[in-house]
N, C-alpha and C positions, 0 to 999 in steps of 0.2 A: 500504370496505376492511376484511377481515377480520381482525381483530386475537387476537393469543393470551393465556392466561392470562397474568398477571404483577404482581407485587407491588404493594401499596396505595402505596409511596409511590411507587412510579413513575407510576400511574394516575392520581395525584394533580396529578403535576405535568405530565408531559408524556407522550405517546403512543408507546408501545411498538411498532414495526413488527411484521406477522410475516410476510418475503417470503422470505427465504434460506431462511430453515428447514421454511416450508409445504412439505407434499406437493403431487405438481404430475406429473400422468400423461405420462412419456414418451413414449408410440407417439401419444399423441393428441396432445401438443407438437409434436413430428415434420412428423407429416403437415399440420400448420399452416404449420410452415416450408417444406413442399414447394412448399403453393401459395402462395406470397408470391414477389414479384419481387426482385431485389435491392434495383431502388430504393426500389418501398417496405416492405423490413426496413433500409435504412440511413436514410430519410425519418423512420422511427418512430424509429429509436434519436437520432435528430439533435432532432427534437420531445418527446421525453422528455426531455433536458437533461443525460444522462444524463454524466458525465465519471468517467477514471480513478478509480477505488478504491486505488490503490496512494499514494495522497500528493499525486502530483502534478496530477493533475487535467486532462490533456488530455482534450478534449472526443471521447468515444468515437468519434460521427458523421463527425468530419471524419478523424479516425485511418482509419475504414475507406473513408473517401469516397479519400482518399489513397493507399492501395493500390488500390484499386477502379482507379483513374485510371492505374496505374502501368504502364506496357508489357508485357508476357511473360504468357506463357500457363501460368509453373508459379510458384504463389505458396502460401505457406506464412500458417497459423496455429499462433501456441507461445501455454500457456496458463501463464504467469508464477507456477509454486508453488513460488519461492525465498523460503517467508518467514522472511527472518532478521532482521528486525528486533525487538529488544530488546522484551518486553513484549506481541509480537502472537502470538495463535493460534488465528483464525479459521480461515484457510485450509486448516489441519489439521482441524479437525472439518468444514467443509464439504465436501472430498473426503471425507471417513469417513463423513459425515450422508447427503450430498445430492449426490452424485457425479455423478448424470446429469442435474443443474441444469448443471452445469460441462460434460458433453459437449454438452449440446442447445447453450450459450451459443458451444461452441465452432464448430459444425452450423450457427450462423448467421450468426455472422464468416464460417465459408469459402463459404457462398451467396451472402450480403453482396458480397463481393472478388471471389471467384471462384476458390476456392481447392480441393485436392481433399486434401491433405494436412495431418494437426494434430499438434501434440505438446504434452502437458504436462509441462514441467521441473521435477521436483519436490526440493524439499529435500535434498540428502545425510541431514540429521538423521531424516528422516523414512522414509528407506528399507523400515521395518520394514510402512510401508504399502504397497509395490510388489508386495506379490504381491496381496492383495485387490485393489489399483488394477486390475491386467493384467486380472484376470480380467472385473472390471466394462469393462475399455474392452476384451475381447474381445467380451461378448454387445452391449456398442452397435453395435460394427462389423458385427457380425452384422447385426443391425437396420437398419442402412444400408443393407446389400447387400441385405436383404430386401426393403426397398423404394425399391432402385433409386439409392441418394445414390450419385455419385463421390465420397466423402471417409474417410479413415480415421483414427483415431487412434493412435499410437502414444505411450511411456513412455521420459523418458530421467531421469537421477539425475544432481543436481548432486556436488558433493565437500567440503562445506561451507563452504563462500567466500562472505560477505558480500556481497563488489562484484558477483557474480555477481546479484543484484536485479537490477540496472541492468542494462536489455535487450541493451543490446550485449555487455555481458561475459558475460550468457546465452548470446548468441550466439555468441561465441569459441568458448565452451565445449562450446555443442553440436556445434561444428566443429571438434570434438578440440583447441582451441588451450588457453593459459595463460587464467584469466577476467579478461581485460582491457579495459576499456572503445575502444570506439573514437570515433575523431572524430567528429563529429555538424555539420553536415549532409557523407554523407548519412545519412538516419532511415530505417530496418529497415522504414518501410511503403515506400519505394521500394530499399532496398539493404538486405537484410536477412539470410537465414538460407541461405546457398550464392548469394550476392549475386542474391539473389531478392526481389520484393520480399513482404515480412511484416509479419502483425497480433502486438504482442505482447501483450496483457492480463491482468492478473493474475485471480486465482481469482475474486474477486468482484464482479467488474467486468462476467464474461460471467456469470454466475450474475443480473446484475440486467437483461442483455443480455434472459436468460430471462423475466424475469418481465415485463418491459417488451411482447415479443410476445405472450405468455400473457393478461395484462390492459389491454391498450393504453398508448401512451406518454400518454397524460390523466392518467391513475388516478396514475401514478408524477411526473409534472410537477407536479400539486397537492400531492406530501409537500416536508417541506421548505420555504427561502425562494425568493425570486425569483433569488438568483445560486447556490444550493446545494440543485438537484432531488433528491428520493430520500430514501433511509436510509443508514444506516452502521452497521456494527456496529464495534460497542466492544470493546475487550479492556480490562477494569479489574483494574488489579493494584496494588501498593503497600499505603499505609497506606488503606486503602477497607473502611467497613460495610457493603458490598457490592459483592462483586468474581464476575467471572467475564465472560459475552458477552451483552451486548445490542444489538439490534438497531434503533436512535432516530432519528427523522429528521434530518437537520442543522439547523443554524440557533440551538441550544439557546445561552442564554449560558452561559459557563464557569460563574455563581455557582449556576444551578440546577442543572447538574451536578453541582457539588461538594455542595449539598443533597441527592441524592438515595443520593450513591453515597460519600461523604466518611464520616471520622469523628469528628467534631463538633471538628478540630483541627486541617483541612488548609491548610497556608501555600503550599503550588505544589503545580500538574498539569504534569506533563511531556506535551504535547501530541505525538505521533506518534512515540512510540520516543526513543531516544537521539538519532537524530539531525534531532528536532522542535524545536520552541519549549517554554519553561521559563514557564506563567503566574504571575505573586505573586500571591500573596490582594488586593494593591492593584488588581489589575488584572481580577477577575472576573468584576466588574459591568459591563464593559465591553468582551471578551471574547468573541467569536461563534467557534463551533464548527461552524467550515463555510468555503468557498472565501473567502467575504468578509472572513473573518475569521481564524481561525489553523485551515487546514486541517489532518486526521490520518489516516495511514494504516492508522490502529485504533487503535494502543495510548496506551493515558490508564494512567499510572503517576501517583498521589495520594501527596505526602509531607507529612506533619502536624509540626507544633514538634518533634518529638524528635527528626527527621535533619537532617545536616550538608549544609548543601548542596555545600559542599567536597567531600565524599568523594562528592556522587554525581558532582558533575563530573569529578573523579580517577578515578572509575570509566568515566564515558563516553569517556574521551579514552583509557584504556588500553586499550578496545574498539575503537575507529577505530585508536589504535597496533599494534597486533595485526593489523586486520583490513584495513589498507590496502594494498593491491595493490604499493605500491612504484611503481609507472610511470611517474605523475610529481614532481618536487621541491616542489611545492607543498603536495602531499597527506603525499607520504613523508616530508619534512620538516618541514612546519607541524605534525602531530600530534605530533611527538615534542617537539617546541620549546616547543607548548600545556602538553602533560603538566609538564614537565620545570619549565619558566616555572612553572607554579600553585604547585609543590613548593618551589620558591627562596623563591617568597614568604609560602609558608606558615610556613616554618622561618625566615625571618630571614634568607638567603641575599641577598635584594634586596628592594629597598623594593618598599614598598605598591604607590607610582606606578607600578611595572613591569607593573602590569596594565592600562594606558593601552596599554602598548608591545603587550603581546600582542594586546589586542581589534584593535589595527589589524593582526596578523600573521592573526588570523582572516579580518578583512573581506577580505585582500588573498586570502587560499584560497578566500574565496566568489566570486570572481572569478578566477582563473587556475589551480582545479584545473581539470582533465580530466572528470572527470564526480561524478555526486552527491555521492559518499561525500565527498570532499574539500569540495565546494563546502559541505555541509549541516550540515560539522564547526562551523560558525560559528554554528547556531542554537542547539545548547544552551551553545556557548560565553558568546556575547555576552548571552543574554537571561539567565544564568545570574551571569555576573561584574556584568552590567548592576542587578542586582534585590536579588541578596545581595551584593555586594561584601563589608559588614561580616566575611562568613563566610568570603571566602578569605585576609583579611589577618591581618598578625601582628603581636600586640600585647605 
């Protein structure tokens, strides 16, 4: 596996990927994917091990085994460039770096399925990228038609709405509605995008779709442990002596993370955005950064002894409170009640023990919202109130 430059102390301790960011010849990617059957480009991507990149981790293979199987003859691939999660920004420089990694990944979804149409929904924030994008997904489609694909891609822009991540309220959206999540089952690989059925994948999910054909699902099954195949890139932001995107395989424990990338004072990793897991320093050593362990959708934010963890919770919960769709009582409600709750107990308004009351007002959103955003309000809550307590009470 051919590895890229990169810093002695990462070298040191653990092995820098370099699959996203390699150059990787299109027209000759392409006509690999011509001749390949569906079943074995979904056989490969299912033996690769390969799962969602967005957080959650459904297992690629069967995602597209499941539209594959799905009745109708017109089925869609959307390529999931809503990244609005707090502290990630891969997906922005992978369209900007390596754009036609993301159309070829998308070129093998709709082979895969059987799909002849793709779109990638990209960020409202990001807009400023939509005219370079068009251009780059004119000359692929060109390339398609030149050598015969039925599939094209088109470009649509979110409006920048958080819930809009979550596939269904993608989907709303690209179907002109409010971005609302919808009820689940049914799942968009059988009822999906003009109640068709759809693959949806985020940027770097089909970008490893790519590399996976490119150098066989072996190569990519041996990075990685035995329940967390592959690489991931990182987004490191916070208090970090070294911040910005790497690309590492999973499985890494939290404390040699914090060794590589920390700065010689960090007491939590906020594991996958705001609305991830909260690690303490107690908890490092033990710690796995991968499916087994506390899965991340990129972003690793580092805070060292000199911040409050208070304030960063008050920050997260004003960001769910803002960004909640409203739809339903559990999400539109519990957020505001979360917020509102911390603030009483911080000022002396209610006792300490009222933080007892709320973790259970969380655990009850991680079960009866509607979809993520509500359900996932509960990991920086609880792992957060769980680890610092000391820091939200008032003394």
């Amino acid at each position: 596996m051919a590895r890229s430059p990169f810093p002695k102390k990462i070298s040191d301790s653990h092995k820098r990927v370099d699959l996203i960011f390699s150059e990787l010849p299109t027209e000759k990617t392409l006509q690999k994917i011509i001749k390949m059957t569906p079943d074995r480009i979904i056989r490969d991507i299912t033996d690769s091990g390969l799962r969602g990149r967005g957080g959650a981790g459904f297992p690629t293979g069967r995602k597209w085994t499941y539209a594959r199987e799905a009745e109708g003859d017109e089925k869609y691939i959307i390529c999931n460039a809503d990244e609005g999660e707090p502290g990630t920004f891969k997906d922005r420089e992978i369209l900007d770096r390596r754009s036609g990694k993301v159309f070829l990944g998308m070129a093998i979804a709709a082979k895969a399925v059987g799909a002849n149409r793709g779109f990638i929904y990209l960020r409202g924030e990001y807009s400023y990228m939509a005219k370079d994008l068009l251009g780059e997904i004119d000359e692929f489609n060109k390339l398609l038609t030149s050598k015969s694909v039925d599939f094209k891609i088109e470009l649509r822009l979110g409006a920048g709405a958080y819930v809009c991540g979550e596939e269904t309220a993608l989907i709303e959206s690209m179907e002109g509605h409010r971005g609302e999540a919808r009820n689940k089952p049914p799942f968009p690989a059988t009822v999906g995008f003009r109640g068709k059925p759809t693959v949806v994948n985020n940027v770097e999910t089909l970008v490893y779709a790519t590399m996976i054909i490119s150098i066989g699902p072996k190569k990519f099954e041996e990075l990685g442990t035995k329940y967390s195949h592959g690489a991931k890139v990182f987004c490191i932001s916070g208090d970090a002596g070294l911040k910005g995107m790497f690309e590492l395989e999973l499985g890494m424990k939290t404390d040699e993370f914090v060794n590589i990338f920390g700065d010689g004072a960090t007491k939590a990793v906020q594991v996958g955005g705001a609305s991830g897991q909260c690690v303490p320093r107690k908890k490092f050593k033990d710690t796995i950064l991968g499916f087994e362990g506390v899965p991340t959708g990129g972003s690793m934010m580092l805070f060292n002894s000199s911040r409050s963890m208070y304030n960063v919770l008050k920050n997260y919960l004003e960001f769910f409170t803002e960004e909640s769709c409203g739809q339903c009582t559990p999400c539109r409600v519990g957020c505001q009640q979360l917020l509102r709750g911390i603030e009483a107990v911080k000022t002396g308004r209610l006792p300490n023990t009222y933080l007892d009351d709320l973790i259970r007002v969380a655990k009850t959103m991680r079960i009866t919202a509607k979809c993520g955003l509500g359900q996932s309000v509960a990991n920086p809550f609880i792992s957060i109130v769980d680890n610092f307590r000391e820091e939200m009470m008032h003394f």
